[in-house]
C-alpha positions as CSV (number, residue, x, y, z in Angstrom):
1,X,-13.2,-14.1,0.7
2,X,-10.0,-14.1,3.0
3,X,-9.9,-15.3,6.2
4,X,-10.2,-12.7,9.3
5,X,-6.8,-12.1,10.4
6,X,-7.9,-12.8,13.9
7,X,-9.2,-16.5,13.2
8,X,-6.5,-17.6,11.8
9,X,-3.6,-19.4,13.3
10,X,-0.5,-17.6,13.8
11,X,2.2,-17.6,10.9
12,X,4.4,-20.3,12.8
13,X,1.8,-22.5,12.7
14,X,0.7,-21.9,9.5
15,X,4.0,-23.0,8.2
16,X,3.9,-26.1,10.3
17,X,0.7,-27.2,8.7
18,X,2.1,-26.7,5.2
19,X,5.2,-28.6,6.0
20,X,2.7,-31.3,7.6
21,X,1.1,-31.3,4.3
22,X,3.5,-32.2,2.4
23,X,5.3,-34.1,4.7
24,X,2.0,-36.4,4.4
25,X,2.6,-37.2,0.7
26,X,5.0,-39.5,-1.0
27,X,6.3,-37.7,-3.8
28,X,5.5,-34.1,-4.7
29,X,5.3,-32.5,-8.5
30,X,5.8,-28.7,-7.9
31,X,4.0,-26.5,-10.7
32,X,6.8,-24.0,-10.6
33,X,7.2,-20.0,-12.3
34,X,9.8,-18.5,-10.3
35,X,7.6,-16.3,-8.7
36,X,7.3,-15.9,-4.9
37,X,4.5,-18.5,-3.5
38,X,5.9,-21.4,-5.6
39,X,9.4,-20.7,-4.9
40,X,8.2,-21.1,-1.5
41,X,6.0,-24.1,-2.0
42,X,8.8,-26.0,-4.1
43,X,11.8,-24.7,-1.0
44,X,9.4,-26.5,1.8
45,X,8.2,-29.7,-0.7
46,X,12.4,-29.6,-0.9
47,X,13.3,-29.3,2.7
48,X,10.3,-32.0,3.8
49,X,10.6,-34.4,0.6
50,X,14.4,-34.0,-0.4
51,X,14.5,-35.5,-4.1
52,X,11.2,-37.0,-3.6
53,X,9.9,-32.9,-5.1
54,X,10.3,-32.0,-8.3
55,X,9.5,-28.9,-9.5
56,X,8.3,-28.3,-13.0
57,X,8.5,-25.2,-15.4
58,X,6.3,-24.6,-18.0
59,X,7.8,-23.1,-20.9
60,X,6.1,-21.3,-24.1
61,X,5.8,-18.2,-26.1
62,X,4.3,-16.7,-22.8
63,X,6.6,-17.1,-20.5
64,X,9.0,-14.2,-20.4
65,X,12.5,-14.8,-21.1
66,X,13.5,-13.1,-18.0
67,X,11.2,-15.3,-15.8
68,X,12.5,-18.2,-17.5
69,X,16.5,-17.7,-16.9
70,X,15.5,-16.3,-13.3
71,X,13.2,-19.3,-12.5
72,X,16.7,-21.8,-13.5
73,X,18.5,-20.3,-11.1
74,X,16.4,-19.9,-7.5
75,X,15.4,-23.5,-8.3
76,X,19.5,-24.8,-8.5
77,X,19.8,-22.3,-5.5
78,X,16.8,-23.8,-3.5
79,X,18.9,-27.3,-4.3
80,X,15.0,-29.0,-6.2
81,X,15.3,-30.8,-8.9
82,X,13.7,-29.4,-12.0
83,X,12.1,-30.3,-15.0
84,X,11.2,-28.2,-17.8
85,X,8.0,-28.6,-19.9
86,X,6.1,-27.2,-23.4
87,X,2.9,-26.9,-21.8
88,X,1.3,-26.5,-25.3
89,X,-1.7,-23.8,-24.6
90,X,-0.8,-22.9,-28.3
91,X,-2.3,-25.4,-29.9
92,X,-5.7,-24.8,-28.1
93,X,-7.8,-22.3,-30.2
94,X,-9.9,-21.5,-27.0
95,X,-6.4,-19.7,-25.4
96,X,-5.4,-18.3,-28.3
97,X,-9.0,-16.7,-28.6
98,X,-7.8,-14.6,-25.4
99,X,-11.0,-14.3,-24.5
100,X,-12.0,-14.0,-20.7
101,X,-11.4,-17.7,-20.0
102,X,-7.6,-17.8,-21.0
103,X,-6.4,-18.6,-18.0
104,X,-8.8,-21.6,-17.7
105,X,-6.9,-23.3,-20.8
106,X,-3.9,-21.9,-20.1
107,X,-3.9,-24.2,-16.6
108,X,-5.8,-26.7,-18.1
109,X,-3.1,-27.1,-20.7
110,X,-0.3,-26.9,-17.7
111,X,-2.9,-29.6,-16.1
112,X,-2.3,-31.8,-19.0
113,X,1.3,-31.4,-19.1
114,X,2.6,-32.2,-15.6
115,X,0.3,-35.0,-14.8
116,X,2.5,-37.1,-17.0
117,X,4.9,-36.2,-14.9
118,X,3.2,-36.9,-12.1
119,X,2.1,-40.3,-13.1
120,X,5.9,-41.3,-13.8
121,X,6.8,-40.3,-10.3
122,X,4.3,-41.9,-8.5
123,X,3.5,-38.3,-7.0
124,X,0.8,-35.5,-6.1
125,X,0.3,-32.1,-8.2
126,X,1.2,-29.3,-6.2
127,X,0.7,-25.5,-7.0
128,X,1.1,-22.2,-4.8
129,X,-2.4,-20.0,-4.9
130,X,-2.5,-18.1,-1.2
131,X,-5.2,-16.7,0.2
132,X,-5.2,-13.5,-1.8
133,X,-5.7,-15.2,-4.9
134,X,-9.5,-15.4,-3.9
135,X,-10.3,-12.0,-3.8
136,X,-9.6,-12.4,-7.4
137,X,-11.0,-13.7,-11.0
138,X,-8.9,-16.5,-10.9
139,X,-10.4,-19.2,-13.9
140,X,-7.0,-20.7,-13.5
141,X,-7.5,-22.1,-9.9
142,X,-10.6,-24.2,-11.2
143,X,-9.0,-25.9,-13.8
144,X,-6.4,-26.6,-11.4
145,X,-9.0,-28.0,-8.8
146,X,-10.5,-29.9,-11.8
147,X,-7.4,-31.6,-12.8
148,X,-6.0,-32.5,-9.3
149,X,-4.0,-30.4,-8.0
150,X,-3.7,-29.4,-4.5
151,X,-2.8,-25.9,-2.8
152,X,-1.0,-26.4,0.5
153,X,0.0,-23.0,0.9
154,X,-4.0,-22.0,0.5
155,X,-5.5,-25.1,2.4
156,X,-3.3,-23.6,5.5
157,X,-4.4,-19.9,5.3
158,X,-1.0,-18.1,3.5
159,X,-1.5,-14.9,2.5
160,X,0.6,-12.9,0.1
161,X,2.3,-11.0,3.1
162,X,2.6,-14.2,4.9
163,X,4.4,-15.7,1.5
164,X,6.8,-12.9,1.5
165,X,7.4,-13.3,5.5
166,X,7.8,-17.0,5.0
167,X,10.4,-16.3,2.1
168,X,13.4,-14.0,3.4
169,X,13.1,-16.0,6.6
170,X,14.4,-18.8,4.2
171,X,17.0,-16.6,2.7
172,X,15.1,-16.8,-0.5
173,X,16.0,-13.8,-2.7
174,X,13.1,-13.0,-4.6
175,X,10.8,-12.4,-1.2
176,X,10.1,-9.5,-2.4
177,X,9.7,-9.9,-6.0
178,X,7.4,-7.7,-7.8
179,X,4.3,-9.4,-9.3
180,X,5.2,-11.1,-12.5
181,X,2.7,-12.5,-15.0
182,X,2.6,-13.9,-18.1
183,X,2.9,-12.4,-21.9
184,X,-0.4,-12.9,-22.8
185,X,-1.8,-11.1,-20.1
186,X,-0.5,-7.8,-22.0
187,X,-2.7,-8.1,-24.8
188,X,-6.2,-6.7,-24.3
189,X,-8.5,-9.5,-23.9
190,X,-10.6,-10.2,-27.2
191,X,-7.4,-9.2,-29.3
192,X,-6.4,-13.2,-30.5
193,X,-2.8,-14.3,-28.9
194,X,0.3,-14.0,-31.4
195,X,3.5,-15.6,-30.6
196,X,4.8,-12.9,-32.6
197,X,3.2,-10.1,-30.7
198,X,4.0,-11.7,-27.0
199,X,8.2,-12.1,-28.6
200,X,7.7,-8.5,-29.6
201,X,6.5,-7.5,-25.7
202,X,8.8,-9.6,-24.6
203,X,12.1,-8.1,-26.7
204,X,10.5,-4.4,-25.4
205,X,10.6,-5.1,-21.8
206,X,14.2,-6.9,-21.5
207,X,15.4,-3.6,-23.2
208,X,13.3,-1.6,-20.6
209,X,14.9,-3.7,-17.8
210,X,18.6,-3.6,-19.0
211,X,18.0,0.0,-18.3
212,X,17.5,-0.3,-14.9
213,X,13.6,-0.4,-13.8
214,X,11.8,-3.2,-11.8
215,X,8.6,-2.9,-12.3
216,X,7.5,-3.3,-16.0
217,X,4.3,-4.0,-18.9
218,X,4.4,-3.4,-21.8
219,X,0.5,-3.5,-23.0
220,X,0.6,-4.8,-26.7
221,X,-2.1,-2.5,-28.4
222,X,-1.1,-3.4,-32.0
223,X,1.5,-0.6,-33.4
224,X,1.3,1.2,-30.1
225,X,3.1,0.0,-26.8
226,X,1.9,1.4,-23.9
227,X,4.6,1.3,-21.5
228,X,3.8,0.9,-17.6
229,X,6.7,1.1,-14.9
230,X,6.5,1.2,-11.2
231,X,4.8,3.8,-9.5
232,X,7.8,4.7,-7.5
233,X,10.1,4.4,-11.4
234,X,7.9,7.2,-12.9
235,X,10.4,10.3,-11.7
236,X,13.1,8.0,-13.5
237,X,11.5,7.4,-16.8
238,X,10.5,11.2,-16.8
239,X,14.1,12.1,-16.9
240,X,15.3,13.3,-20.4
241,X,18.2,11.4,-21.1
242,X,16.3,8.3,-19.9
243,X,13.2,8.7,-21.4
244,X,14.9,8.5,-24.9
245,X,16.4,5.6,-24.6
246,X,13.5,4.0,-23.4
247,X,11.5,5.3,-26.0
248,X,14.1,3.6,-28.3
249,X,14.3,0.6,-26.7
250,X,10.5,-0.2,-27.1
251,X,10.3,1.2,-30.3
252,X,13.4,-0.8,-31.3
253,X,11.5,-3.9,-30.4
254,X,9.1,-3.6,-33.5
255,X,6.5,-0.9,-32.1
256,X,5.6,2.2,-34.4
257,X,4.7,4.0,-31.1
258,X,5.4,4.2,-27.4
259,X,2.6,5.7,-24.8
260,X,3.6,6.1,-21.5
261,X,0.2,5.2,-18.6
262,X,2.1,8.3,-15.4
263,X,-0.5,5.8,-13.3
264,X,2.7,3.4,-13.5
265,X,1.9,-0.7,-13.5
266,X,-1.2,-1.6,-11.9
267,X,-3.2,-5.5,-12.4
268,X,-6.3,-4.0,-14.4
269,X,-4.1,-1.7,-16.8
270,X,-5.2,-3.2,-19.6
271,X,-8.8,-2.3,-18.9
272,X,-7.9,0.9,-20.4
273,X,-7.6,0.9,-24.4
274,X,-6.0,2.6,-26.4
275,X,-6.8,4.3,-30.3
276,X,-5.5,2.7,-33.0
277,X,-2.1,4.3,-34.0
278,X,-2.5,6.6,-37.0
């Protein structure tokens, strides 16, 4: 459960007590994606720790191309040092299984991976859940727990709104970033995880972006993509010209057939199956 707005310490103060936090600590290891509460989490470890932060990026199948470059780039712009690692949740039959614990071994593997890391810098794990993250099904945040890693930005009350606040005030440019996720999360859970499907999603929605929309899953349901785009990008991707050349795009990317959800993106979408294409 979140914590009542009005017992809470005001934003101000929350920030103080995550720079505190970290300030507290010798070294910092910064689990890093490029999305907005790490980019935050990795700009204050930065600004309180200098080169004593390092942020690392897990890399993999999963992680989409776009998130990859994008994640590069704010961390040379925040000024962190960066490290990239293979995380290897591939080689662990209980992810690939995609069952309703994937995103226990998908951290656990990330777990195994930075702590290394750790180790050679003599520093603490870091990660950026908020307080939103427990209204959730988050498996991930256990194994994190488990394996050591700590939460400042959660341990001092951020929210997801705070996060975004907390962002443009430090000029960072993704502070409001859509929600991104990772590949696997587009495959309906009980259908077993292919590197070949996630490149395939991954080839469909890099044509869908070149083409101008924000917000966008592509929900691997074998030969049929179903395509969801911003609520607010529906009118857009309605328009005839447009529509084609999305239609293309995705198809293009190795699917026999397109779907388009007019409830636009949404978390749970893939709660929703679809027949097999015919």
């Amino acid at each position: 459960m979140t914590v009542p707005t009005a017992a809470r310490p005001g934003l101000d103060e929350r920030e103080a007590a995550v720079r505190a936090s970290i300030r507290s600590l010798a070294r910092a290891v910064v689990a890093f994606s490029g999305g907005i509460d790490s980019a935050l989490l990795l700009r204050l470890a930065t600004e309180e720790l200098g080169d004593r932060a390092l942020g690392v990026l897990a890399v993999g199948p999963s992680l989409p191309g776009r998130d990859r470059r994008d994640a590069v780039a704010l961390a040379d712009r925040i000024g962190s040092r960066l490290e990239l690692v293979e995380a290897r949740e591939f080689e662990d039959p209980r992810y690939l299984r995609n069952e309703g614990d994937r995103c226990f071994w998908c951290r656990s593997a990330l777990v195994d991976a930075v702590r290394p890391i750790a180790e050679r810098e003599g520093a603490a794990m870091l990660y950026g859940p908020v307080l939103d993250d427990l209204d959730e099904d988050r498996p991930g945040m256990q194994a994190a727990a488990a394996g050591g890693f700590r939460a400042p930005l959660l341990e001092a009350g951020i929210s997801k709104a705070d996060a975004r606040i907390l962002a443009q005030r430090l000029g960072l440019p993704i502070w409001d970033k859509p929600a991104s996720a990772c590949l696997s999360s587009r495959v309906p859970t009980g259908t077993p995880i292919e590197p070949e499907a996630l490149a395939r999603i991954d080839r469909a929605e890099e044509a869908v972006a070149a083409l101008g929309f924000r917000v966008i899953r592509v929900r691997d349901h074998g030969e049929v993509a179903r395509l969801e785009v911003g609520a607010d990008e529906i009118g857009r991707l309605l328009d005839g010209d447009l529509r084609r050349q999305v239609l293309e795009a995705v198809r293009g990317s190795g699917f026999r057939k397109v779907a388009v959800d007019l409830e636009g993106y949404r978390p749970a979408g893939l709660k929703t199956r679809l027949p097999a294409a015919r």
